[in-house]
N, C-alpha and C positions, 0 to 999 in steps of 0.2 A: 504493500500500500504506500502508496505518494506523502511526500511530508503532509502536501497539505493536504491530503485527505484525513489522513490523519489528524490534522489542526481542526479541519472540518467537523470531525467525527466528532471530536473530543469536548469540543464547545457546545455542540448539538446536545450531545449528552450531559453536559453541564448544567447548561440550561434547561433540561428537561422536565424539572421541580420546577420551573420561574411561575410564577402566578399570570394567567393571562388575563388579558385587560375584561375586567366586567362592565357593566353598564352603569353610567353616572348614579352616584346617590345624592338624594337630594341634604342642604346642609344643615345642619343643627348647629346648637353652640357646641357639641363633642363634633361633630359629623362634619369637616369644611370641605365643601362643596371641588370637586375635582373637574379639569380641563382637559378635553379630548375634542382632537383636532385631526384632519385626514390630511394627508400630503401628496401630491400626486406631479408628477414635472414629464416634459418631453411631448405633451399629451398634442399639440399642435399639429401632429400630421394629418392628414386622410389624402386618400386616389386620387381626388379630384384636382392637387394643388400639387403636382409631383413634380422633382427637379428637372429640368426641362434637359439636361445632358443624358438624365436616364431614358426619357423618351423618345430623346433623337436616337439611342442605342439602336433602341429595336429589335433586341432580345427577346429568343425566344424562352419558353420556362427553365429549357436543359440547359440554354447557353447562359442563363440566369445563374444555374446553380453550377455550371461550370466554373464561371467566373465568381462566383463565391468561395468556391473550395480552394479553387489557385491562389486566391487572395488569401485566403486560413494560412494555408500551407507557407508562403511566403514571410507570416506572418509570424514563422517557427510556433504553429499553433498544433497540439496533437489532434491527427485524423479524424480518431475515433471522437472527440467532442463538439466535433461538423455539426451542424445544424442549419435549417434555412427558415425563417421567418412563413407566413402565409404570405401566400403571393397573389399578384391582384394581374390579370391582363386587359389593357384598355383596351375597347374594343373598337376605336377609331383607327389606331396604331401598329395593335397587336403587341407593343410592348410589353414587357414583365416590368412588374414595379413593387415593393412590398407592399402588405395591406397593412393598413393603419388599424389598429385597437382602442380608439379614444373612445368609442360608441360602445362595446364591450365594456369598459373599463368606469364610464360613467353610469352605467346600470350595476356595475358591481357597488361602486359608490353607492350607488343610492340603495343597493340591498343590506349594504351594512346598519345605513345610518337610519332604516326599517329599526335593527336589533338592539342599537344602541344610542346612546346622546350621540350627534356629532356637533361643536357646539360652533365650527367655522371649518376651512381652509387654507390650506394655503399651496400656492401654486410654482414651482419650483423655476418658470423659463422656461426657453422655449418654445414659445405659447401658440407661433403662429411660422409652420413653413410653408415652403424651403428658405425663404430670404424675405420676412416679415411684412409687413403692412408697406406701402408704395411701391411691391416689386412691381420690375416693370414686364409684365406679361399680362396685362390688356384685360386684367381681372379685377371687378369694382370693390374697393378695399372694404365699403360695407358689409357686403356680403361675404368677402373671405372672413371677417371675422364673426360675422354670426354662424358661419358656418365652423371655423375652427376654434372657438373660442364659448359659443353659448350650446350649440346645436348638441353636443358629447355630454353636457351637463344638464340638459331638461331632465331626463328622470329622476336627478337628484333635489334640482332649485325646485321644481312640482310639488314633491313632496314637504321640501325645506326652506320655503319663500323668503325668510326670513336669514338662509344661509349666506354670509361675506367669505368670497374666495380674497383673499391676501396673496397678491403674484409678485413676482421679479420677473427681471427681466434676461433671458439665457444671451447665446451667440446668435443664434438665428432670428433671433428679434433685431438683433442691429445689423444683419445682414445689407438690406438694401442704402437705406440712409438715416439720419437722424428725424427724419421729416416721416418715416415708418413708426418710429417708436413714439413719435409727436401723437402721432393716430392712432396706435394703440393705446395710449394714456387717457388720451383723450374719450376713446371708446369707452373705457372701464370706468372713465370719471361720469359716464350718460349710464352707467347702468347700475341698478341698486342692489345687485351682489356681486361688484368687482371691486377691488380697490388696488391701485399703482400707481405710487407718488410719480408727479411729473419729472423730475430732478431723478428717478429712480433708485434711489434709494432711502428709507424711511424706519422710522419705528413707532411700533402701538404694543396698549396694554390689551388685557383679555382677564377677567377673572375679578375677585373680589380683594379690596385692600388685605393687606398680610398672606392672602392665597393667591396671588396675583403672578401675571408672567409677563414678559418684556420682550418683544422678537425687534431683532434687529436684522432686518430685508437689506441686502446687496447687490448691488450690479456689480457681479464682479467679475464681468465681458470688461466695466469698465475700467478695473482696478487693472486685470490684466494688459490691456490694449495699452497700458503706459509704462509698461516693462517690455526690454528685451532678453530671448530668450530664445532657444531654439528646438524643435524636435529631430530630437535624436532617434533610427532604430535600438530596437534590441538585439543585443547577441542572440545566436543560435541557442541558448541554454533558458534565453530570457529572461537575463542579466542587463542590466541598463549599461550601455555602451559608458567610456568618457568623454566626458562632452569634450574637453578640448585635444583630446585627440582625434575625435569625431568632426571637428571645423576643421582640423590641420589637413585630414585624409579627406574632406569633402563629403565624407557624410551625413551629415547634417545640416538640415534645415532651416531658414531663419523665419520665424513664428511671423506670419504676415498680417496686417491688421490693415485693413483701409481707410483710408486718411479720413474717414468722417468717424468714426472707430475712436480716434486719437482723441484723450483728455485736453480738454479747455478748459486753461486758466487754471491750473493744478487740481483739476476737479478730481482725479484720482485721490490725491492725496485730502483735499476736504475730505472725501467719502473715510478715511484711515482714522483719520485726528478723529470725525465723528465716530465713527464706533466705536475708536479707544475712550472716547470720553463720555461718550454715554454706556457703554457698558461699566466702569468703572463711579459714575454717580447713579445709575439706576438704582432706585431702592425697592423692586420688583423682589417677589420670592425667587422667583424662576425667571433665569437668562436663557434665549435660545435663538439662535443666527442663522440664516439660510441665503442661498444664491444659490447661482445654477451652477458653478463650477465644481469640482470636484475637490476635497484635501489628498487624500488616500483610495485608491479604486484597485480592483484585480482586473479590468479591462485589456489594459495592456498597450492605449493606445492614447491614454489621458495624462500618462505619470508626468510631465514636461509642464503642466500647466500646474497642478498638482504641486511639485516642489516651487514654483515662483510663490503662488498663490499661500503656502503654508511657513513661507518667509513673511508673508505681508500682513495674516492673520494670526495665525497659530498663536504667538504668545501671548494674546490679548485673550484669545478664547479660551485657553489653558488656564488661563488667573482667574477669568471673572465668568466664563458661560457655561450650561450645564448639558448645553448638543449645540452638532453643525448640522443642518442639513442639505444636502444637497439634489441635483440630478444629472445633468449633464451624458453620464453612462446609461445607455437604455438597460437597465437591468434593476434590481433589487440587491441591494449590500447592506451590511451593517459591519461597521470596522471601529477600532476605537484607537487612540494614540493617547501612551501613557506621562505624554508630558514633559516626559524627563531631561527633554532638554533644555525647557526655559526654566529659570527661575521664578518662584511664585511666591507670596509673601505667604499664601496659605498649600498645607500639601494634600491637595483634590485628588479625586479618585481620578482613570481613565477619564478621558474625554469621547465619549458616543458619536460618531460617526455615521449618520442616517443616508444610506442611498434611494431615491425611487423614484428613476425618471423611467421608466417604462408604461407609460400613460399610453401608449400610442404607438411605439417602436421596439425591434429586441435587435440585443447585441448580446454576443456570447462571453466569456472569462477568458483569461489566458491565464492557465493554471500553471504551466514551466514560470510563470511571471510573476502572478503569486507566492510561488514558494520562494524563488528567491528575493522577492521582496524583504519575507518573512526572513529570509538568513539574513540583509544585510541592516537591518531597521529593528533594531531589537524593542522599540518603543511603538511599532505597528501590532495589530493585530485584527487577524479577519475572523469573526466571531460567525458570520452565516454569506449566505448566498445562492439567488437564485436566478438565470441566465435563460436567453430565447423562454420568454415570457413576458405577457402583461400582467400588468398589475402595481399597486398601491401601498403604504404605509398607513397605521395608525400610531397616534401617539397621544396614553394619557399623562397626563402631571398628576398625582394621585399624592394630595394632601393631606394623604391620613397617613400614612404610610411614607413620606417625602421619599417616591421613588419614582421615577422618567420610566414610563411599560412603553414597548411599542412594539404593534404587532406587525406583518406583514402577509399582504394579501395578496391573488393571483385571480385569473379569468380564463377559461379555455382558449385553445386557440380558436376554434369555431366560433367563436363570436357570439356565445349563449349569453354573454354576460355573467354564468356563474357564477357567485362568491366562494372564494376557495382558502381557507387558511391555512395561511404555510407553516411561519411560527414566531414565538412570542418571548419576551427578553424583558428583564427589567434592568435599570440603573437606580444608584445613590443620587441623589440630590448633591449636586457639587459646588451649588455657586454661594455664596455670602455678601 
């Protein structure tokens, strides 16, 4: 068996005692009232809006999954954990394109929050492909986004009128131009369960004073677009190359951002000063950060953004928040990083590591990449995970018990929408 299989096994079985999350109770003066919140990111795709290079292809199903396997393989990815996505062929074209599971996945939503409180959302990035609100391909931007943005979530708003989705903003939202994301703000600011600060990035409370929580929302497409950096492959072993030996020999990439992409007037860095300073005077029980980029993933194909991004964050997050979440990875993860390299004035448990951008799109693991992750990052650890699938997070703050539950959910590929539970973890309360 594989190291990380074994890491795999091992934590599975760990956590197999954990208590899963039950359904809200209402609060007494003993009893204070608990917050659970569904997370879902990536959910932006469907057929109708497909990258226009994929189209021009003109693949057929076999030459679809031809050229996916070559790409695995290339990818130093092992064989045997091949997989292909549900495929969709247009029938104007005959092209192969992936099918989207936003429709799936928004019924599974709403089968959950049938069984239990869901008392909001929040929406991880990219909200709307291939290249966001004013791409230029001759499609009226209202309508892409009633169609990519409310259309996946009527079974759930139907039920929960009163439900606020809380988004950021991913990569593919800034795709086309700033004048995209102008219209996407704009959109959520016309409707009475969206919320996404113009400036894009922001913070709100949830919860009752003393049982209260604080999320602090990131663009952090924008944090990154003002670093430079590069992607590198990995070794055949799935070992991360050195990067400057990797520029000397030429292979390596330089992380390309396009000039409308690019921070005005140090606006990256505002968005830095703000979260260190408000997570550090928030007087919330509960601290919790989200954006669509990644800290730590087993993808295989994100770690480059991943180490800028945990240079720019991490030590803020390690002293004062109690989860990161993210999406970015079409998958389902949960990873935690124990800290150990910044100094903290208090000594906090792991830091929770929430992955679940699979709203809409699957990507698979790179398990040779994982393990050696795991050899060289003695402060990483990958606690679960689940690959070519849809599906969701939930997460309670559970004020009786001061402990972060969060579960993870999944939807067939057939498109039933079934709710399906994968499984369920709790944390300590870490923040002060």
């Amino acid at each position: 068996m594989s190291f990380y299989a074994v890491l795999l096994t091992t934590n599975l079985l760990a956590c197999s005692t954990e208590q899963t999350i039950s359904s809200v109770e209402e609060p007494t003066s003993n009893n204070p009232k608990n917050i659970t919140f569904i997370a879902f990111g990536d959910g932006g795709y469907h057929v109708d809006y497909p990258k226009l290079k994929d189209v021009e292809k003109r693949l057929s199903k076999q030459q679809y999954i031809n050229n996916e396997r070559q790409e695995w393989l290339e990818e130093h990815r092992p064989i045997e954990e091949f997989e292909t996505p549900p495929l969709y062929i247009i029938p104007e074209t005959n092209s192969t394109i992936e099918q989207g599971g936003s429709y799936a996945v928004g019924q599974a939503m709403a089968s959950l929050c049938q069984r239990k409180a869901c008392d909001f959302a929040i929406q991880l990035g990219d909200n709307i492909y291939p290249d966001g609100a004013d791409a230029n391909d001759g499609k009226d931007d209202q309508k892409r986004m009633d169609d990519l943005l409310l259309a996946p979530l009527k079974p759930l708003l139907s039920q929960s009128p009163e439900l606020v989705i809380y988004s950021a903003l991913g990569n593919h939202d800034w795709k086309s131009s700033r004048k995209g994301v102008a219209l996407q703000t704009q959109w959520m600011a016309e409707q009475a369960n969206f919320h996404l600060d113009a400036k894009g990035y922001y913070s709100y409370t949830q919860g009752e004073p003393g049982n209260d929580v604080e999320f602090f929302v990131l663009d952090t497409n924008m944090l990154l677009s003002g670093q430079t950096f590069y992607e590198v492959p990995l070794n055949p072993d799935g070992s991360e190359q050195n990067i400057a030996l990797a520029v000397k020999e030429g292979k390596a990439e330089l992380e390309h951002h396009s000039s409308h992409e690019l921070p005005l007037n140090g606006e990256d860095i505002t968005q830095l000063k703000w979260l260190e300073q408000g997570l550090k005077s928030s007087t919330a029980k509960w601290k919790i950060v989200y954006g669509h980029h990644i800290l730590w993933s087993i993808g295989g194909t994100k770690y480059d953004e991943g180490h800028v991004l945990r240079k720019l964050i991490l030590p803020n997050l390690c002293q004062y928040a109690d989860a990161y979440i993210a999406g970015h990875e079409h998958d389902l993860e949960l990873l935690s990083d124990d800290c150990s390299l910044y100094d903290s004035e208090t000594e906090n448990s792991p830091l929770p590591l929430i992955i679940s951008g699979a709203a809409s799109k699957m990507r698979g693991k790179h398990t040779p990449f994982a393990e050696q992750q795991a050899k060289r990052y003695p402060q990483y650890q990958l606690l679960w995970s689940k690959s070519f699938t849809w599906g969701f997070s939930s997460v309670t703050l559970n004020n009786k018990n001061d402990t972060l539950q969060v579960t993870f959910y999944s939807t067939p590929q057939n498109g039933s929408g079934e709710l399906i539970t994968e499984s369920a973890f709790s944390f300590e309360h870490r923040s002060f």
